[in-house]
N, C-alpha and C positions, 0 to 999 in steps of 0.2 A: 504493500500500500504506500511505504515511503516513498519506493523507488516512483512508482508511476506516478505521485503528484510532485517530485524532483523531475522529471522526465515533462510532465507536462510546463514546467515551469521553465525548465532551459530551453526547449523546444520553442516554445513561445517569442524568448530571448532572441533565439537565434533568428527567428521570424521579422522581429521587430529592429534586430540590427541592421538587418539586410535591408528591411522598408527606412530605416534613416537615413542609412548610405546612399542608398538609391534618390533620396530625397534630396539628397544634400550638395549636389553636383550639378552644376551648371559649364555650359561653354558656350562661350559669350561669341560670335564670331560674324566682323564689321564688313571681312569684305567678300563683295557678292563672287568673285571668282574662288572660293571653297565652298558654294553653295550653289553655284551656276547649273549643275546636273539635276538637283531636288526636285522632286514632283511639286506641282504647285500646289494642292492641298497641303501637303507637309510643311512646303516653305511658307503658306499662309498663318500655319499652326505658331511657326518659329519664331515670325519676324514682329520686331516689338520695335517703338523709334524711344530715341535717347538725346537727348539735348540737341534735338534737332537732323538726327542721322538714323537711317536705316541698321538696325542690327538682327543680330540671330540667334536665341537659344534654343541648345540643344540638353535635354538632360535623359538621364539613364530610365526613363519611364518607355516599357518596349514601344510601342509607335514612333517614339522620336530617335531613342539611340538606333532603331533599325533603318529610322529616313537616314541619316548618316553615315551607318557602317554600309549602307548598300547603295548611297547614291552621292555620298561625300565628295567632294573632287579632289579635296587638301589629305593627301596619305598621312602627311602629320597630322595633321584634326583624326584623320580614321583613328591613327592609332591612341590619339589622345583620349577620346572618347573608349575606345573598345579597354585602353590600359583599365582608364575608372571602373570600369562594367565591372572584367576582372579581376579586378583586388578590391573590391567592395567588401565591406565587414569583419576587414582582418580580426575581430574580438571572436569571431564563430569559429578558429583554426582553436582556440582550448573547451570551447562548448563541445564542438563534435567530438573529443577526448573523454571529455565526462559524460555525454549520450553512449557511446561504445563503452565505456567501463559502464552505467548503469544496467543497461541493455543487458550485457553479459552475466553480469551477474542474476538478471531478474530471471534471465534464461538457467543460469544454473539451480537457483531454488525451484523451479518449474519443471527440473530435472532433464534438462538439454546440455546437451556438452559446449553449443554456441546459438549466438541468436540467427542464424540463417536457418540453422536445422529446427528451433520454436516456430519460423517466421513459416517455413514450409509444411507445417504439422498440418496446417488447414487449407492448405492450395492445392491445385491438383497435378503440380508436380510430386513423384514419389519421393527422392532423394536429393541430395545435397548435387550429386553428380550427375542427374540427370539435366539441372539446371545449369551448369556449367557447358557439358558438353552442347545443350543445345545452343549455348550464346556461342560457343567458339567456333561448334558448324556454320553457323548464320556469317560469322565474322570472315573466318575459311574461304567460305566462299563467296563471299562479298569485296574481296583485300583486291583482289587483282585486278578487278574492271573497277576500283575507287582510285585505284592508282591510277588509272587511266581516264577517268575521268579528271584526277587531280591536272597529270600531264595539259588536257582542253586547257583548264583556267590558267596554266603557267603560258602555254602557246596566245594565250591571249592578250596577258599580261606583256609580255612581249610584243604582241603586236601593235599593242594601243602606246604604249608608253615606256615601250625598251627597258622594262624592267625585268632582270632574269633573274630577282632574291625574292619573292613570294612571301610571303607574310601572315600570319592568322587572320589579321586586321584588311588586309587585302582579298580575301578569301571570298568575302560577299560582294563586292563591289569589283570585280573582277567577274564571278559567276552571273551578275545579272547582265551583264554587257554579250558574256557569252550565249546566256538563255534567249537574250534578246536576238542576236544575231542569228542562231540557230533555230530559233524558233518564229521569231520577230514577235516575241512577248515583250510588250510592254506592259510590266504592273498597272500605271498611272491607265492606261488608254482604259482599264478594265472597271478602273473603279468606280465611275460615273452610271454605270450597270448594278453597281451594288450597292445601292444604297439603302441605308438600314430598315426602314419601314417595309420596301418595297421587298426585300429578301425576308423579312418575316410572315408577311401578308404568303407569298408564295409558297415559301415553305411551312408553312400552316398548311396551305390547301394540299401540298403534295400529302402530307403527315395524314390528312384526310380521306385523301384518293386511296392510299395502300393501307393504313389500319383501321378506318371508319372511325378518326375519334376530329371532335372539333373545338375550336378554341377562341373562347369567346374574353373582351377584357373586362379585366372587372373594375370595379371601381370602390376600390380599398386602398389603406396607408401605405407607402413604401419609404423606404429611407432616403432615398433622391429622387429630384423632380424627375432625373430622364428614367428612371427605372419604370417596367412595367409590368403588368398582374395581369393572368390571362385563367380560366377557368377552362378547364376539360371536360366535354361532354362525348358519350358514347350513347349510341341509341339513344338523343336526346336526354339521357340522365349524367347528371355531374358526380365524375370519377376523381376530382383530382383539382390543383392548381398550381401554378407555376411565376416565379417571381424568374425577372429579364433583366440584369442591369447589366449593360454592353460595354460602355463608354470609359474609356479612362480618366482618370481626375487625382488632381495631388489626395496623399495620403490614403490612395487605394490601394492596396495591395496587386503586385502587377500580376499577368498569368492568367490563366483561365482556369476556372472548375465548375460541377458540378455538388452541389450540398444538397443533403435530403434531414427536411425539415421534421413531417411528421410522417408518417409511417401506416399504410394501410393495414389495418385488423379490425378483429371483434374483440369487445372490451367486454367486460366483467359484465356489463349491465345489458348485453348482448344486440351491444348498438357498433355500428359501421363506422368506422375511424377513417375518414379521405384523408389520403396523401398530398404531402406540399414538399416541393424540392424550388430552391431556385439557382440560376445560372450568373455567374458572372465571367466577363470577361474585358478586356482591354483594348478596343476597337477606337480608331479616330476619332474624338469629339465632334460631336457638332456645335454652330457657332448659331449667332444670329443669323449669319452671313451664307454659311455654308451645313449644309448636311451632313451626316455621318455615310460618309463613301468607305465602302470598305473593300479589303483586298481580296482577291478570290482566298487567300489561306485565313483569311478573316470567316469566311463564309466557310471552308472546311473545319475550322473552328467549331462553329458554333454547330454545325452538324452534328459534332465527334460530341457535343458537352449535351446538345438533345437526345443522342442516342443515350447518356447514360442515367441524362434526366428520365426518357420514356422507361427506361429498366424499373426503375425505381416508382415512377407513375402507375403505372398499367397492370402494377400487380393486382391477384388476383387472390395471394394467400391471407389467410385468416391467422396466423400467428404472425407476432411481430418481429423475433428475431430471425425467421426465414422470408420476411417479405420483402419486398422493392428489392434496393439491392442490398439490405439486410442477411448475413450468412452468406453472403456472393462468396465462392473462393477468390483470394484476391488476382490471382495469376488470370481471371477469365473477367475480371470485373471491368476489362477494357474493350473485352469482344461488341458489346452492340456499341456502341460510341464507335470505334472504328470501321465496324461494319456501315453504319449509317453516312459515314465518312465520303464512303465508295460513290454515294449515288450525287454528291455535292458535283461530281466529275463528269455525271452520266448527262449526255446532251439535251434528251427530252425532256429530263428535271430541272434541268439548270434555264431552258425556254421560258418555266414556269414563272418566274421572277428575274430573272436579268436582263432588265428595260431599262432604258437610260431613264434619267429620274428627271430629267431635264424634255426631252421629245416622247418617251411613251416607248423609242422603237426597239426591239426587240435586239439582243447579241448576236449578230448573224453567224452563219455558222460555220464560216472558215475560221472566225476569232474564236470560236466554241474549239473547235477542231484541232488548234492551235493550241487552245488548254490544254485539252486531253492527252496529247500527244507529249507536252512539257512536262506531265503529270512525274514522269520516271525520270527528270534534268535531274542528274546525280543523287539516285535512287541507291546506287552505292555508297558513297561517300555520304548520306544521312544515314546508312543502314551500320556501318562498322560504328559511325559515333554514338549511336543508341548504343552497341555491343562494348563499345568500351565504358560508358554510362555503367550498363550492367552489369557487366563483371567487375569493376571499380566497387560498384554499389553491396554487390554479395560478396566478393571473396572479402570486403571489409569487417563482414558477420560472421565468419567464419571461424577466425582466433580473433584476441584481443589484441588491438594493435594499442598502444600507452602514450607515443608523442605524434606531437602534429610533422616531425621529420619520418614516420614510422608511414603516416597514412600519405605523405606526397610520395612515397619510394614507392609503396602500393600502387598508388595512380601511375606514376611514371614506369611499370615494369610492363603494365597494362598497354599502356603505350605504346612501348616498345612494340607488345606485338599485332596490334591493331590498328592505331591510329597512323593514319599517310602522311598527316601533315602534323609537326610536334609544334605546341602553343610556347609562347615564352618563357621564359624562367617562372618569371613573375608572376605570371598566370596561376591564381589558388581557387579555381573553378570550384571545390569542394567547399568553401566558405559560404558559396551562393547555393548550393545545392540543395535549396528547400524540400524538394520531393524528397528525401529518402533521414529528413535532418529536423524537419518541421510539418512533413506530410504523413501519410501514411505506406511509403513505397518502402521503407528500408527493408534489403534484403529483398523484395520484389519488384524493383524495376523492371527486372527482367519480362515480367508481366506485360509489358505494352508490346515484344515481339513474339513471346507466348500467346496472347490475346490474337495478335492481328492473322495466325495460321488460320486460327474459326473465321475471324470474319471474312479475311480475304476467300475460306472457303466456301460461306453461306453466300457471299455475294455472287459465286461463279453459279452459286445455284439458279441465281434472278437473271445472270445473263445468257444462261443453257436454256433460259425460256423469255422471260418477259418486264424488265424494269417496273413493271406496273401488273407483275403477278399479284394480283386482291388474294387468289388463295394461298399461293405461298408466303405471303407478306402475313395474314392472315393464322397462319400455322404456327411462323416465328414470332409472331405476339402472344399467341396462346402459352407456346412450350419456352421461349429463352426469356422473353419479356414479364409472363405472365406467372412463371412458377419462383422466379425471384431465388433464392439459396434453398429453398425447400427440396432439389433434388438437383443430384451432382451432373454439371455440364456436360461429361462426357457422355452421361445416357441422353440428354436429351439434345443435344449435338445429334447422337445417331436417334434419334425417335425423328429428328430435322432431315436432316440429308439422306436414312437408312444404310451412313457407312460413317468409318471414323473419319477425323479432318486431315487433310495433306498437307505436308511442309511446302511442296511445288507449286500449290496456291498462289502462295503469299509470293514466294520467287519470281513466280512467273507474271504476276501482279503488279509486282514492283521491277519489273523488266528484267530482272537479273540474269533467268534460266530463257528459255525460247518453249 
C-alpha cells in the first residue's frame, strides 16, 4: 500500500516536471528567412509583433515544436528547439530510479522475480521471452529497408543543401521535402480538408453507417469553452457519452488519450450504469480568425483515441471490472484504436468528411491516392523506433537497474542494435518518457506492435470484402467491442476471423513484406 501511493506520487512528479519544462521554453525568432518554409497556419499561430516588429515563437507544445523541427529552415533553430525537446526534465533521470526500485520491489512481495514478469501475469503474452523475441523479429526484419530508407533522406539532404552529416534534428525536415517530392505531399495543401467540425460531423456518420450507433450533443458542463459532449444512441436508446477536447492550450498536458470515466454495469439496486469516457488531444487551435485545420495524422489521431473510446462505450457487460475496457489485457488494449486507424486511410471514408471548409469541395482523388500511397513513407524507420521504445521499455523491468548511468547504457546497447540513426549524447529521451514512467505502459509498450498484428489483421478482413461491411463491422462490435475483458482476445479474435491472427498482416500492411 506504501509502495503504490509512493509510486502514485513520483509518477505524478514526473508528469508534472515534464508539463513545466515543456512550458517553460520559448524561441523567440525575428527573422522571417528561418521561418520562410512554415505552413501559414502555423506561422499565423507563431507570429506575435514586439515594439513595432514582426517576431516568432516557437515553444515545445507538439503543434508548434513539430511546425519547426519539420518545416524550420534555420538547422541551428532545428537543432535549438529539438536540443530543449530532448533534455526537458532533467529532475525525472532520479524519479525513474526510484519508480524501478519501487516497482521491483512491489513485484517481489507479489512474488515475481521482476516487474516485467508481474506486468505480463495479465496480458496475453505467455513469457518474458516471448515478448522479447517478438520485438526483435519485428526489428530483424525491419533494420534493413530502415536503413535504406534512412540512405533516401541523406541523398536528399544532399541534394537540397550539400549536407552529407545528417542529424537527428534534421531527420524531419529533411523526410518531408523527401515525402513531398516523392509523393508530392504537401501536409499544409491537406489541411484546409480537415477541418475540425467538418471531420467530426463525418466521422460521426461513418461510426453510424458501420455500427448503427448515433451521436447527438449534449448540452452539459465541460471544463473548456472549445470542449464538446456528445451522447450515444443505439436503436434510438442512449448507451453512453462522450467528452471531445481536441485543441491545444498552455498548461495542457500534450499527447493524446483516451480516459474512461464511468463504466457500464448493473449496480446493486439492479439499475443500468451508462458509460462516459472522454478524448483529448493536441490539435491546432482555433483562433477568431482561423479554424482548427488539422493534419491528416491529426485525423489518424483521433481515429486511433475513438477506436478505444468505442471499446470502452459499447460494452455490453454487466460486471464492472470486465467491462468497457475494464480487465482489457493490456498487450491487446490497443487493437480497436489501431484497427479503426486503418479506415482514416480508406478513400470512401475519408470522401465522407474531407471538404475544404472554405468551398464545400470534396478531396479529389488523386490527392486521396496520394495519401494512401504515402501511408508506408518510412514504414521502416517508424517500425525499428517503436522496437527500440520497446525493448528499452521491458528489458528495463527485467532486473533492477540502481543509476541513471545504469538505465542510459541500457538504452544505448539497444541502440546499438536497432536504431539506424544514433540521437546525441545529450539526448535523455527517457526523462520524457511519460508512457511507461507516468502512464500505464511500463513493461508493455511492446503492446502497440502486439496490438497492431489483430488489427492490421481484422482490417484485411473488411478489405477481403467490403469497407462498409454493416455485418462484419457489426460482429466486431458485438465480440471485440462488446464483450470488453470479460473473455480473452485470443478466443474471440478466432470467434472474429475463425482463424488465429498473422504477423504478415501487419508486415504487409505497413509495406515491409510484399
Amino acid at each position: 500500500k506504501d509502495i503504490n501511493l509512493k509510486l502514485s506520487e513520483i509518477s505524478h512528479k514526473f508528469s508534472q516536471n515534464l508539463l513545466d519544462s515543456t512550458n517553460a521554453y520559448e524561441m523567440i525568432i525575428d527573422d522571417f528567412e528561418d521561418v520562410k518554409e512554415i505552413p501559414k497556419s502555423d506561422l499565423e499561430l507563431a507570429k506575435f509583433e514586439e515594439e513595432g516588429k514582426t517576431k516568432y515563437k516557437f515553444t515545445l507544445q507538439m503543434p508548434s515544436y513539430l511546425a519547426y523541427i519539420t518545416y524550420g529552415t534555420s538547422r541551428e533553430k532545428r537543432e535549438e528547439i529539438y536540443k530543449a525537446y530532448c533534455t526537458r526534465a532533467p529532475k525525472n533521470g532520479k524519479i525513474i530510479n526510484e519508480i524501478l526500485a519501487l516497482k521491483y520491489e512491489r513485484s517481489n512481495i507479489l512474488g515475481f522475480e521482476n516487474y516485467a514478469q508481474y506486468s505480463i501475469a495479465t496480458k496475453m503474452a505467455h513469457n518474458e521471452n516471448d515478448v522479447v523475441t517478438f520485438l526483435e523479429e519485428l526489428g530483424q526484419k525491419g533494420k534493413e529497408k530502415a536503413f535504406q530508407e534512412l540512405e533516401e533522406v541523406k541523398e536528399q539532404a544532399i541534394k537540397n543543401d550539400n549536407l552529407s552529416d545528417i542529424k537527428s534534428y534534421d531527420l524531419a525536415y529533411y523526410s518531408e521535402k523527401l515525402k513531398k517530392e516523392k509523393y508530392d505531399i504537401d501536409a499544409e495543401y491537406y489541411r484546409p480538408y480537415f477541418e475540425q467540425d467538418s471531420v467530426l460531423k463525418g466521422f460521426f456518420g461513418f461510426l453510424n453507417k458501420i455500427f448503427n450507433i448515433e451521436f447527438k450533443k449534449a448540452n452539459t458542463r465541460v471544463w473548456d469553452d472549445k470542449g464538446k459532449v456528445y451522447d450515444i444512441y443505439e436503436n434510438s436508446v442512449l448507451i453512453a457519452r462522450i467528452y471531445i477536447d481536441l485543441e491545444s492550450r498552455k498548461d495542457k498536458r500534450g499527447g493524446a488519450w483516451m480516459n474512461n470515466w464511468h463504466t457500464h454495469f448493473i449496480n446493486s439496486k439492479n439499475e443500468e450504469v451508462l458509460p462516459t469516457a472522454y478524448i483529448v488531444c493536441n490539435f491546432p487551435p482555433s483562433t477568431e480568425d482561423t479554424p482548427s485545420l488539422l493534419r491528416h495524422d491529426d485525423v489518424v489521431t483521433l481515429f486511433h483515441e475513438m477506436g478505444h473510446a468505442l471499446h470502452h462505450l459499447l460494452s455490453k457487460v454487466n460486471e464492472p471490472f470486465v467491462s468497457g475496457i475494464s480487465g482489457v489485457a493490456w498487450d491487446v488494449v490497443e487493437f480497436p484504436s489501431q484497427f479503426l486507424e486503418y479506415f482514416a486511410y480508406d478513400k470512401d471514408v475519408l470522401k465522407i468528411f474531407a471538404k475544404h471548409h472554405e468551398t464545400g469541395e470534396v478531396l479529389d482523388d488523386e490527392a486521396i491516392d496520394k495519401l494512401i500511397k504515402a501511408k508506408n513513407f518510412q514504414s521502416s524507420l517508424s517500425m525499428v523506433r517503436q522496437v527500440e521504445f520497446a525493448l528499452f521499455d521491458f528489458k528495463l523491468y527485467q532486473k533492477l537497474y540502481k543509476t541513471e548511468e545504469e538505465v542510459q547504457s541500457l538504452l544505448d546497447s539497444v541502440r546499438d542494435d536497432f536504431a539506424v540513426m544514433r540521437p546525441p549524447e545529450y539526448n535523455k529521451f527517457q526523462n520524457g518518457f511519460a508512457h511507461i514512467f507516468a502512464g500505464g505502459y511500463s513493461a508493455g509498450y511492446y503492446s502497440y506492435k502486439w496490438a497492431e498484428v489483430l488489427s492490421a489483421d481484422a482490417f484485411y478482413l473488411f478489405l477481403d470484402s467490403n469497407v462498409f461491411n454493416q455485418d462484419l463491422a457489426l460482429k466486431y462490435k458485438e465480440l471485440i467491442l462488446g464483450k470488453g475483458g470479460s473473455v480473452d482476445m485470443d478466443r474471440l479474435f478466432y470467434e472474429l476471423a475463425n482463424r488465429n491472427p498473422s504477423v504478415d498482416s501487419l508486415l504487409k500492411i505497413d509495406g515491409i513484406i510484399s
